[in-house]
Structure formats: C-alpha cells, structure tokens
N, C-alpha and C positions, 0 to 999 in steps of 0.2 A: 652543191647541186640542188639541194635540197628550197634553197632561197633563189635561186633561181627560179622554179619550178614557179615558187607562191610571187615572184614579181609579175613573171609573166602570165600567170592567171589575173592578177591585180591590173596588169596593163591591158589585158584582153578587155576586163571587164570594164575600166572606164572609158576606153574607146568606144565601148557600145554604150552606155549613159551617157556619153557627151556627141552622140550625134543626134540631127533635131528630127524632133516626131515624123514619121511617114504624112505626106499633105500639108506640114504647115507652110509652105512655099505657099500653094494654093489657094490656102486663109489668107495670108497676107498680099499676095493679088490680087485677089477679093474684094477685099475691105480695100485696097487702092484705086479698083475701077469703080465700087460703091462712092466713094467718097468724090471723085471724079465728076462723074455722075449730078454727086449732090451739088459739086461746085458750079456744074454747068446751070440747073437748075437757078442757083444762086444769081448768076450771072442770067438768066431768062429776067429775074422777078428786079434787080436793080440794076441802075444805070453806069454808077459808077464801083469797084472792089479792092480794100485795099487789102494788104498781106495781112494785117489784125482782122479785118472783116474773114479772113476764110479761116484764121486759127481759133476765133470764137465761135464761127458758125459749125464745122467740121470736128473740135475739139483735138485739135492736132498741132506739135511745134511749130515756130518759125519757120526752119530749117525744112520740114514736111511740105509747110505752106508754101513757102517758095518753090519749092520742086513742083508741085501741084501747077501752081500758075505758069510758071518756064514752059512746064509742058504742055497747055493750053494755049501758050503762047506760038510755041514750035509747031504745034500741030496746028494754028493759023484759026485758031477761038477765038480768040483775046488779043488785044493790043496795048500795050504798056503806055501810059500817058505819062512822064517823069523822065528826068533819068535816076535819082536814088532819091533815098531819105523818107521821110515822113511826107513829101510833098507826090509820091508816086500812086499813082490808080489805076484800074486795070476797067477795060471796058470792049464789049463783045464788038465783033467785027460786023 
C-alpha cells in the first residue's frame, strides 16, 4: 500500500514537471511572426532568396526555412523560381 502511495505521488509529480511553462506556445509564435516579418523585409531589400539566404539571415534550420518560405509562398508573397536543388530562388510577387 504503502508503494503505491510514494508511486503515485512520484507520478503526480512528474506530470506536473513535464508540462510546458504557461505562454510558451505564445513565445514561440512570436518569434515565428517576428521572424516572418524579418523575411519579408528580406525579400523588400533583395531581388532574388534562396532557402541558405533566409537560414543565414534568420539564424534558423533548413527544415524552419523552408516552412517559412512555403508559407510566403501559400500566402501568395513569393513565387518559387526552380523546381528543386540548389538551382531554386524565391522572389516577391
């Protein structure tokens, strides 16, 4: 009985330590519409963008960067010049 007791205080409590802070959902849409933002700017100041160009300028993975421009793209920002590889660029509509 007794080990029961101490599990299920032990499981109370990691369930409360492993959920995430109150807000941080918030910071991190945040910093997704900041970043956004900066791409768009990015895309004001040059002509042509490629997926390295916004993971150097932004400081954020591949994987980020792509999302980023997909979504500029979807939202009818930007227009894909390419279809893959290293030969693809991104330039405002």
């Amino acid at each position: 009985m007794i080990y029961f007791a101490i599990g299920l205080i032990i499981g109370i409590i990691i369930g409360i330590l492993s959920r995430p802070a109150a807000g941080t959902a918030n910071k991190e849409g945040s910093a997704r519409e900041d970043n956004i933002s900066e791409l768009k700017t990015l895309f004001e100041r040059e002509e042509k963008v490629t997926n390295d160009d916004v993971e150097k300028s932004l400081g954020v993975s591949d994987s980020t960067a792509t999302r980023y421009l997909d979504q500029l793209e979807k939202d009818g920002f930007i227009v894909q010049i390419g279809e893959e590889g290293r030969s693809v660029y991104y330039q405002k509509k």
